[in-house]
N, C-alpha and C positions, 0 to 999 in steps of 0.2 A: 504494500500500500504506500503510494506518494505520499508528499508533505501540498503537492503543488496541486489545484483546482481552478478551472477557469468558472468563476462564480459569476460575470460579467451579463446584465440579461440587456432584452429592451429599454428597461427603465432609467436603467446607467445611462446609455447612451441619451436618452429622452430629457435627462435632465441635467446634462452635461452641454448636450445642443441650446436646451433652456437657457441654463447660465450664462453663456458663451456669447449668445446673442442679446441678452440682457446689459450683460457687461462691457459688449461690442456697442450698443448704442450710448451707454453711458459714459465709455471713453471717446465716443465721437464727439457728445455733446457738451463734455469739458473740456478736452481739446480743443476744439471750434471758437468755446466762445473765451478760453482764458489762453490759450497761444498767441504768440506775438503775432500781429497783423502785417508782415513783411512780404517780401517775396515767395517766403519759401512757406508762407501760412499751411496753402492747401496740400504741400507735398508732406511738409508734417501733421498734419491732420490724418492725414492716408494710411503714413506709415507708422505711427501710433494706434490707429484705429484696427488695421492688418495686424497689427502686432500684442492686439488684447491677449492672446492665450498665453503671452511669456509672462504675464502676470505681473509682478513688482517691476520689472524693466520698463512699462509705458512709463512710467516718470522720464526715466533715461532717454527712451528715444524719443518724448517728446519734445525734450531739449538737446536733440544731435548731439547725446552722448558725453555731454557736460560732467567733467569730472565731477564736483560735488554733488550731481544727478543721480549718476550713476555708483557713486559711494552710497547715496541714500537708498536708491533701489537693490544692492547687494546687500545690505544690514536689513531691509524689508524680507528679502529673498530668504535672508539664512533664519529667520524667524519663521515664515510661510508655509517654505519648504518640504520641513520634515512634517508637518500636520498633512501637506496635501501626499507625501510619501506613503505615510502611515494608513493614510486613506484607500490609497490606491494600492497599495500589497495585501490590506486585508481582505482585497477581492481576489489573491490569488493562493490564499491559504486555506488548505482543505483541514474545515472544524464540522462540528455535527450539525446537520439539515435542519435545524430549529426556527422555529419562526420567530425565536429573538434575536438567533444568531444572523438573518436575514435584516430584520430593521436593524440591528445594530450594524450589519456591514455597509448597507444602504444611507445610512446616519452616519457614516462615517466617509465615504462619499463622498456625501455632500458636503458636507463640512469641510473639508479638503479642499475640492474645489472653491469653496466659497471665500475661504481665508485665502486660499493664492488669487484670487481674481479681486479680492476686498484690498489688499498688497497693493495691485497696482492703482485701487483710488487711492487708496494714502502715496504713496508717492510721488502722484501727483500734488498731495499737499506741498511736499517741497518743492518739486520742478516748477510747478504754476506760481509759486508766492513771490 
C-alpha cells in the first residue's frame, strides 16, 4: 500500500478556477486604478493582471521589479507559501475515506489558495503606496 493518492476531484478544480478569476479581477482593478498613469500604464496593468497566480509577486511586477517591491513580495511569499504547500500535498496523501477527512482536505485547499492569492493584495499595499 502507497503513502501517495490523487485525492484531487471537480471541486478543486471549480474552486481554484473561482478564486483565480476573483483575484484576476481584483488585481486588475487595483492595478488600473493605483498604477502610475505613464506610458507603460497598460503594459503593466497586463502583466500584473496575467501574473495573478504567482500570488505575493503582483506587488513586484506591478512595479517592474523594484527592488524594495520585490523584497516585500518574497517576505509575503515565504509566509504564504508553506500554508498554500501544506494545502496542496494534503491532496496527495493517502489517509482514511472519511467524510471529515474530505472537508478537512477541501478546507485546506482552500485556505491555501486563499492566503497565497490574499499575498499578492497585501503587497500591493507596499508597491501601490
Amino acid at each position: 500500500m502507497g503513502y501517495l493518492k490523487n485525492n484531487l476531484t471537480k471541486f478543486h478544480l471549480i474552486t481554484f478556477v473561482v478564486m483565480l478569476g476573483v483575484f484576476t479581477l481584483l488585481t486588475f482593478l487595483i492595478t488600473n486604478a493605483g498604477g502610475d498613469k505613464g506610458e507603460e500604464h497598460n503594459a503593466r496593468v497586463l502583466q500584473t493582471t496575467l501574473g495573478t497566480i504567482t500570488g505575493p509577486l503582483t506587488g513586484a511586477i506591478s512595479r517592474g521589479w523594484q527592488g524594495c517591491c520585490l523584497r516585500f513580495s518574497l517576505t509575503v511569499m515565504a509566509c504564504s507559501a508553506p500554508v498554500l504547500l501544506i494545502g496542496v500535498l494534503l491532496q496527495f496523501i493517502r489517509l482514511p475515506d472519511t467524510k471529515w477527512i474530505t472537508v478537512l482536505r477541501m478546507s485546506l485547499w482552500i485556505i491555501g489558495w486563499l492566503v497565497w492569492f490574499l499575498g499578492g493584495i497585501l503587497s500591493f499595499g507596499h508597491a501601490l503606496s
